[in-house]
C-alpha positions as CSV (number, residue, x, y, z in Angstrom):
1,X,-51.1,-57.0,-10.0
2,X,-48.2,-55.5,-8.2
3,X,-49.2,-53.8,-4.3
4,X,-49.9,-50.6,-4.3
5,X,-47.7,-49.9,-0.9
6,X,-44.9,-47.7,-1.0
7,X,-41.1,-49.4,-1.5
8,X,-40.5,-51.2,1.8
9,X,-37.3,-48.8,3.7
10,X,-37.1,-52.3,6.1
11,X,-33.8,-54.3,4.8
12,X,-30.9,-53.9,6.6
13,X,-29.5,-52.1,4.5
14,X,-31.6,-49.1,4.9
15,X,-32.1,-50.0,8.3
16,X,-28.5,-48.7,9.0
17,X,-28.8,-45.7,6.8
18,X,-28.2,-42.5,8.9
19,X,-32.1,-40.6,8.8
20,X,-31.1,-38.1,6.7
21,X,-30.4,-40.3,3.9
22,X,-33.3,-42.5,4.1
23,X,-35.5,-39.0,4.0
24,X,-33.9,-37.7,0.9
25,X,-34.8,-42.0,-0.7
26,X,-38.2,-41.7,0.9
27,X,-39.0,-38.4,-0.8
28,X,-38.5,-39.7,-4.3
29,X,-41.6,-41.8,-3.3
30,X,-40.7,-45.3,-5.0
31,X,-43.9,-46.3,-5.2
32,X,-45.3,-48.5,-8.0
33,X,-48.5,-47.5,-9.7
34,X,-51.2,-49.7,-10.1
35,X,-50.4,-50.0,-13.9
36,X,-46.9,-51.4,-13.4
37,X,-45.7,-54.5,-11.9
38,X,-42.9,-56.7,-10.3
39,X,-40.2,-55.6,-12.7
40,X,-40.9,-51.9,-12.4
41,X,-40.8,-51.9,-9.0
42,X,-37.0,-54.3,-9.0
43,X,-35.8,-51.7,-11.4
44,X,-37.0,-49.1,-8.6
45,X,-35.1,-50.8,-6.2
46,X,-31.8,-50.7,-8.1
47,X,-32.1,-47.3,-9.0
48,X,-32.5,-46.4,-4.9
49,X,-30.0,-48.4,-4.2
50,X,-27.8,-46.6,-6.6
51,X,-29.2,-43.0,-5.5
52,X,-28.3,-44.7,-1.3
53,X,-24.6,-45.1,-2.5
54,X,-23.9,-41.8,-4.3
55,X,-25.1,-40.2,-1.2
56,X,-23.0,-42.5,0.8
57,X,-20.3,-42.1,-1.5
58,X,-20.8,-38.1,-0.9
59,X,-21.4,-37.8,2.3
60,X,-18.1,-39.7,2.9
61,X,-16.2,-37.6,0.5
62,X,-17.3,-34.1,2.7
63,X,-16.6,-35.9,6.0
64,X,-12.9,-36.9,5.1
65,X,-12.7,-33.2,3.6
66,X,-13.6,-31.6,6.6
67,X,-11.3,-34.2,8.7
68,X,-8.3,-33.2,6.6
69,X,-9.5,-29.5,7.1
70,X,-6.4,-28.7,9.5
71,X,-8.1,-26.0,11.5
72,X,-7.7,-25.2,15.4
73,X,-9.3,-22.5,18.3
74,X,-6.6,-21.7,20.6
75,X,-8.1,-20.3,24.2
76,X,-5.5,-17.6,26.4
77,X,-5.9,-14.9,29.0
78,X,-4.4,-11.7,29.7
79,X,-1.0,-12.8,30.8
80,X,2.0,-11.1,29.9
81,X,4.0,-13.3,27.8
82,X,6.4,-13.2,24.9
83,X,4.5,-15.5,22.8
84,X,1.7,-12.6,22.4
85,X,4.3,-11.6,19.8
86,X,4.4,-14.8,17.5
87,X,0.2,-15.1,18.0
88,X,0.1,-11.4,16.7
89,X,2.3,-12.2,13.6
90,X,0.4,-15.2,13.0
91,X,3.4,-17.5,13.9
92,X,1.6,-20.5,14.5
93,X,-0.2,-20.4,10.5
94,X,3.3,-19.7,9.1
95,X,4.8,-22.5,10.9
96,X,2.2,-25.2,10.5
97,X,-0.4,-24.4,7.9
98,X,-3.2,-24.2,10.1
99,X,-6.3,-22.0,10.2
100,X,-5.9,-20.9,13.8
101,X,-8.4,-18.7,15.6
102,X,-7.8,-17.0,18.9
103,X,-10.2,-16.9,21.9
104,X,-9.7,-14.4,24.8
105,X,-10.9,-16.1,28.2
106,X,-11.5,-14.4,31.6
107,X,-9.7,-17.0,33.8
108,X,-8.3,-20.7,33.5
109,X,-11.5,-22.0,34.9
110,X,-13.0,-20.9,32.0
111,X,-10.0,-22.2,29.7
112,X,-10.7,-26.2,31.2
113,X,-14.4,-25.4,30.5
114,X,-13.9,-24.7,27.1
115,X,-10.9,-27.7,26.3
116,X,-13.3,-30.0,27.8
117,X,-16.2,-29.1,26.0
118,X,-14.1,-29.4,22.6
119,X,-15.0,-25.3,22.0
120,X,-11.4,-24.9,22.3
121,X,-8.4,-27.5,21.5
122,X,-5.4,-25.7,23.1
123,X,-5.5,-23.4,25.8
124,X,-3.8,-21.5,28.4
125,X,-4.2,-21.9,32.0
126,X,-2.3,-21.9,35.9
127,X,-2.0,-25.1,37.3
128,X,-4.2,-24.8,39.7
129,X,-7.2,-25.0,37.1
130,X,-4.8,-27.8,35.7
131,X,-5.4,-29.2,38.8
132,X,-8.6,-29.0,39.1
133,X,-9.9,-30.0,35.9
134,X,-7.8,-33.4,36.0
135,X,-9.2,-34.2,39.1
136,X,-12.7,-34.2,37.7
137,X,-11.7,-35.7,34.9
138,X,-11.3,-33.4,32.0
139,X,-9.6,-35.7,29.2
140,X,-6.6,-32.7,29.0
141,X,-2.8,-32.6,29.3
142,X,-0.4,-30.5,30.1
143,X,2.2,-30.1,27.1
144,X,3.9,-26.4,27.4
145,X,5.5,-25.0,30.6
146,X,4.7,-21.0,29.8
147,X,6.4,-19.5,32.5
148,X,7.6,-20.4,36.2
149,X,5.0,-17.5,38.0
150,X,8.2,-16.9,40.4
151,X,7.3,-13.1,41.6
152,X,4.7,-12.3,38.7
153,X,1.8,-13.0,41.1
154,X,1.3,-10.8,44.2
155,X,-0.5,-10.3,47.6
156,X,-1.6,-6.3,47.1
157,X,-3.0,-4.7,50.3
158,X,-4.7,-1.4,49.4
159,X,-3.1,2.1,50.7
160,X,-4.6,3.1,53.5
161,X,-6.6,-0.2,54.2
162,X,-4.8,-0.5,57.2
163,X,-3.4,-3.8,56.2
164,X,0.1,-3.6,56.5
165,X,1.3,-7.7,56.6
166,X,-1.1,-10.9,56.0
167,X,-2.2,-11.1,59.5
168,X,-4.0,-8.2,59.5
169,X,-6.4,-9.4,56.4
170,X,-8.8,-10.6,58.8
171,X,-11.7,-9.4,58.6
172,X,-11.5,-7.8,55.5
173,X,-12.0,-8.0,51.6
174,X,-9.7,-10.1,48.6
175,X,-10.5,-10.1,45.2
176,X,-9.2,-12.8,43.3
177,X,-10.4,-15.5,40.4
178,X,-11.4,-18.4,42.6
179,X,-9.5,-21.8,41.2
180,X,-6.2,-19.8,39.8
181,X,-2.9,-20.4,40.8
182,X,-2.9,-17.1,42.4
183,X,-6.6,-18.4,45.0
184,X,-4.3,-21.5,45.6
185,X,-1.4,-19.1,46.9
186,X,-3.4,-16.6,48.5
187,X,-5.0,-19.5,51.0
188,X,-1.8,-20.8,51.2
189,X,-0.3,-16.9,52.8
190,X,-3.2,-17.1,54.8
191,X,-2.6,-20.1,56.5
192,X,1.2,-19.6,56.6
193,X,0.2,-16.4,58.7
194,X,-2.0,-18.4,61.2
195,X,-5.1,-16.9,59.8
196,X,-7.9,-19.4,58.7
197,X,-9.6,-18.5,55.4
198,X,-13.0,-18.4,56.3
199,X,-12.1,-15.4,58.4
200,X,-11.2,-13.3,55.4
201,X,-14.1,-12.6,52.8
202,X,-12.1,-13.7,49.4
203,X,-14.0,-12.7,46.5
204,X,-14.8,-14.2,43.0
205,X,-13.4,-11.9,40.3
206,X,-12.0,-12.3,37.1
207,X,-9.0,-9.9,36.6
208,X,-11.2,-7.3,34.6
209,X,-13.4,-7.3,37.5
210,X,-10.6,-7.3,40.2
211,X,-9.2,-3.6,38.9
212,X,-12.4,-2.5,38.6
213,X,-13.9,-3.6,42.0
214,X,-10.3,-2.2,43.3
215,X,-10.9,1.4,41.1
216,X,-14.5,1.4,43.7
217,X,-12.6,0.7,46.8
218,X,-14.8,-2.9,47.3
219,X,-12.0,-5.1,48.0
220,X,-9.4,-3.9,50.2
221,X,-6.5,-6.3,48.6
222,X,-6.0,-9.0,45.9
223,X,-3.8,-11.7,45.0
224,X,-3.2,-11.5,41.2
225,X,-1.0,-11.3,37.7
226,X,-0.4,-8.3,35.3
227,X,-1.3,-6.3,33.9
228,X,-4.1,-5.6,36.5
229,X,-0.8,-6.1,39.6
230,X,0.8,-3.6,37.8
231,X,-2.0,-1.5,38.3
232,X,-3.0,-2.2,42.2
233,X,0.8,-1.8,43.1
234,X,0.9,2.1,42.4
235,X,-1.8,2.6,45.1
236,X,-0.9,-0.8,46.9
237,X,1.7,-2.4,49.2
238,X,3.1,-6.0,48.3
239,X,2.6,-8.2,51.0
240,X,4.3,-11.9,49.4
241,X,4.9,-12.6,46.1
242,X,4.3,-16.5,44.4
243,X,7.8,-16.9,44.3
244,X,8.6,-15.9,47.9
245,X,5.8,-18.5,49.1
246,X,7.2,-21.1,46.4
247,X,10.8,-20.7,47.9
248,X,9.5,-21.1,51.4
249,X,6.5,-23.8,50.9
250,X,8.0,-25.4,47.8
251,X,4.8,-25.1,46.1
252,X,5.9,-23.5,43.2
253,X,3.1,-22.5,40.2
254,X,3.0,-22.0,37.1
255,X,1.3,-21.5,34.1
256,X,1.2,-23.8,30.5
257,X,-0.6,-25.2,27.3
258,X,-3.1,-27.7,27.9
259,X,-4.1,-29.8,25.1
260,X,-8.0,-31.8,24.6
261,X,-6.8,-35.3,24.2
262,X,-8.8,-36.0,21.4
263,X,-7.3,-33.5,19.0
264,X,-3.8,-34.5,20.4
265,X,-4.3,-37.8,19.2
266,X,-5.1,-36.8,15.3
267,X,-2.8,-33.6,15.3
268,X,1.0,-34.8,17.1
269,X,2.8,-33.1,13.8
270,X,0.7,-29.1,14.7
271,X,1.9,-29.9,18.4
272,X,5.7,-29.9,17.9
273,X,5.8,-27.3,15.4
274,X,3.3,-25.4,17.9
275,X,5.9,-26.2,20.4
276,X,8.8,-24.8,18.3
277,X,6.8,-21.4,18.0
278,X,6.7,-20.9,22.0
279,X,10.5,-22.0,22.4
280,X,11.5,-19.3,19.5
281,X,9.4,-16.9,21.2
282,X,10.8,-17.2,24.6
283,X,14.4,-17.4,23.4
284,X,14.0,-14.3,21.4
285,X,13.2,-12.7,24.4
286,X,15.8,-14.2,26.7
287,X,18.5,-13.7,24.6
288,X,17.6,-10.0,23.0
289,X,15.4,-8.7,26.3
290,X,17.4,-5.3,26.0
291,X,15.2,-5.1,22.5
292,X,12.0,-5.9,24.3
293,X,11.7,-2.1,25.0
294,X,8.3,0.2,25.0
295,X,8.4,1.1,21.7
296,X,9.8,-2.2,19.7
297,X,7.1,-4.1,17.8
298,X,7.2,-7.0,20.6
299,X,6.3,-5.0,23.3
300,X,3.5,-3.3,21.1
301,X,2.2,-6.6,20.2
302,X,2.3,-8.0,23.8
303,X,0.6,-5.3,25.5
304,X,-2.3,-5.1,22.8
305,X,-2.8,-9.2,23.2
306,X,-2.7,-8.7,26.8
307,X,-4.2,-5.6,27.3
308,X,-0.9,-4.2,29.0
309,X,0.4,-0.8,28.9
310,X,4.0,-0.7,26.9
311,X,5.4,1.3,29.4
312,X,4.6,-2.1,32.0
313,X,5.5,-4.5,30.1
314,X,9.3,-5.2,30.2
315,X,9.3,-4.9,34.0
316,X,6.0,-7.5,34.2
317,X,7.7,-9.6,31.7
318,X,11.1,-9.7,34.0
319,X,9.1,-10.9,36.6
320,X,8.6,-14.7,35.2
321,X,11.0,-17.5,34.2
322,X,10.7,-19.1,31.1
323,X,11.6,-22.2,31.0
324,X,13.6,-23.5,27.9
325,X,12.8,-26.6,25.8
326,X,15.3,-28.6,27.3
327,X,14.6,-27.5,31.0
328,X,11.1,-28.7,30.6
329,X,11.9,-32.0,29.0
330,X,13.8,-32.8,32.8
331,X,12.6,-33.8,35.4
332,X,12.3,-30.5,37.1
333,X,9.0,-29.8,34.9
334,X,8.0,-32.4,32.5
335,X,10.4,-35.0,32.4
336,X,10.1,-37.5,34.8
337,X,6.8,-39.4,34.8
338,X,5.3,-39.2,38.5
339,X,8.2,-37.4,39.9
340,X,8.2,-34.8,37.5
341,X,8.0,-31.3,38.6
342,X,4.6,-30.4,37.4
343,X,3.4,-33.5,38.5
344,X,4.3,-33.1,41.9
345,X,3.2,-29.0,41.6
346,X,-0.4,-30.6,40.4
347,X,-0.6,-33.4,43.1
348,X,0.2,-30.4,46.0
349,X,-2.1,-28.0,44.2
350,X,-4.9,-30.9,43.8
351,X,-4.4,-31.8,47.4
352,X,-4.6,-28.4,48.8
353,X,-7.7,-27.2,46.7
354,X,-9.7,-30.8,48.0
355,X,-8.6,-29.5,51.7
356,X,-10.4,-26.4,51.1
357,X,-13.2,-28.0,49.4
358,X,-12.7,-26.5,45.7
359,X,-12.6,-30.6,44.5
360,X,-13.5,-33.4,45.5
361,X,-10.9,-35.5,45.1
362,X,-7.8,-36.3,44.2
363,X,-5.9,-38.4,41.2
364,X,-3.5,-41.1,42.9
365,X,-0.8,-39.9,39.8
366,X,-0.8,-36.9,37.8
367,X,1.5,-37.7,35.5
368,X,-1.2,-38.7,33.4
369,X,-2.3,-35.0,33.1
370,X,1.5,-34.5,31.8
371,X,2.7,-35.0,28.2
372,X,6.6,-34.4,27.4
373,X,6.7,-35.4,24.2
374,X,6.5,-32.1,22.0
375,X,9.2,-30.6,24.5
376,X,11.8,-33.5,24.3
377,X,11.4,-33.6,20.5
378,X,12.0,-29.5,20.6
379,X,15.1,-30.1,22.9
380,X,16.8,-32.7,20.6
């Protein structure tokens, strides 16, 4: 007489079943009864068998479906930019076919948090959170030069702080978002004015938090973008801009599109039409800015991405550069390997932020944090 033991789950090739499956075969029970025998419990086999590889068979079929699903989260921050236009008309779908869903992150801290944790694939962020998150080994890179910062970062000393140059900040109050291009240039004023940081009480905030915080009088300057500089400057005085540090230091910043590795490697054909959407943005507003007015739709749709007022926006947006395709395919930004301009930004930023004991160390090249391809195939 045949056991009386259930079906044995042991050969090999349940043994490298995923659990699920085997659960759903163990809960038809294939048991025999005692009233059947050896035959009954072969034909038993061959029918789980059969039941193991439709549910193989299925389970593939939904995994290559979701695989060829083209879908992606894009991560960006408040910065005034004339790609807020093309992400409000839903550019990026048009132009690739992707399902594309925006997220809105307080600082680029936050941004390399999210591309390395795979919550977002592309994302927006200064290089000094570039910097940062290469050196500890987030598995990103740099593919998109969004603008050359230049004078759209600030040093803002409150009216009637008694803080008149960058040697009188001693002593007193910065609000900033630590690990942002704009931390990495205000230590950088600091020490060009003789003062050493820990003398000055510089403050965490995210930019939200920096116009509020400056609306209650608790920090007595700050070091930051638009639209909250645009704010701080009608009760503030400008102490040095980015680009006025850049020209004298040579450590320029900037801020661009960083990419997670992983979904580079399986989406190269969204990149370069992603890419094409940035350089038609930027162009439209370089060669038609006398359009880019208040009341135009660009404007409208750039200060409601960015949280901007109109009225700011043309003279915030004429504070950048922005780069063109073939600019950042050369040397001078992404062209160029190790001697490429963003490299060399990174490596300074890196550097500087391990001197002050933001990182702990420091990648020998970061040209591996740099990818020119989408821009040299949007220059050709």
């Amino acid at each position: 007489m045949a056991s009386q033991r259930h079906f044995s789950f042991r050969h090999p090739f349940f043994q490298h079943m995923p659990q699920p499956l085997r659960g759903q075969l163990q809960r038809r029970r294939l048991a025999p009864s005692p009233r059947t025998g050896l035959a009954h419990l072969r034909r038993a086999a061959r029918h789980a068998l059969i039941a193991a590889a439709t549910v193989v068979a299925s389970v593939a079929t939904c995994v290559a479906a979701h695989a060829e699903t083209r879908e992606v989260v894009i991560g960006y921050q408040d910065m005034v930019v004339p790609w807020r236009y093309a992400q409000a008309t839903h550019a990026v779908e048009k132009a690739t076919g992707y399902k594309v869903s925006y997220r809105k992150l307080g600082s680029g801290a936050d941004v390399v948090r999210a591309l390395a944790s795979g919550a977002i694939q592309l994302g927006e962020a200064g290089s000094s959170p570039i910097a940062a998150g290469l050196s500890q080994g987030a598995d990103i890179a740099l593919f998109w030069i969004l603008d050359n910062i230049n004078d759209a970062e600030a040093l803002v000393a409150r009216n009637g702080s008694g803080v008149t140059r960058v040697a009188d900040l001693k002593g007193h109050r910065i609000g900033l978002p630590f690990v942002s291009t704009s931390h990495f240039h205000a230590l950088l004023a600091l020490r060009e004015a003789g003062l050493d940081p820990s003398t000055v009480r510089i403050v965490n905030l995210r930019p939200p938090e920096v116009a509020a915080a400056w609306d209650r009088g608790d920090i007595d300057a700050t070091f930051i973008w638009d639209p909250v500089l645009a704010k701080v400057k009608r009760d503030g005085r400008v102490l040095v801009t980015s680009g006025e540090l850049a020209r004298r230091t040579g450590k320029a910043t900037f801020d661009g599109f960083a990419v997670n590795r992983a979904f580079a490697r399986d989406n190269g054909a969204f990149l370069a039409g992603f890419v094409k959407v940035l350089a038609a943005a930027d162009a439209d507003y370089r060669d038609h800015r006398a359009d880019w007015t208040p009341s135009s739709p660009q404007v409208q749709a750039v200060a409601r991405e960015s949280g901007a007022k109109p009225d700011d926006v043309p003279a915030s947006l004429a504070l950048y550069a922005f780069p063109t395709p073939a600019e950042q395919a050369s040397k001078a930004w992404l062209g160029g390997g190790a001697q490429s301009g963003a490299a060399r930004s990174l490596a300074a930023t890196a550097a500087f932020l391990k001197e002050q004991g933001t990182i702990q160390s420091v990648l020998p090249d970061y040209a591996v944090g740099v990818d020119p391809r989408y821009v040299e195939q949007a220059a050709r």
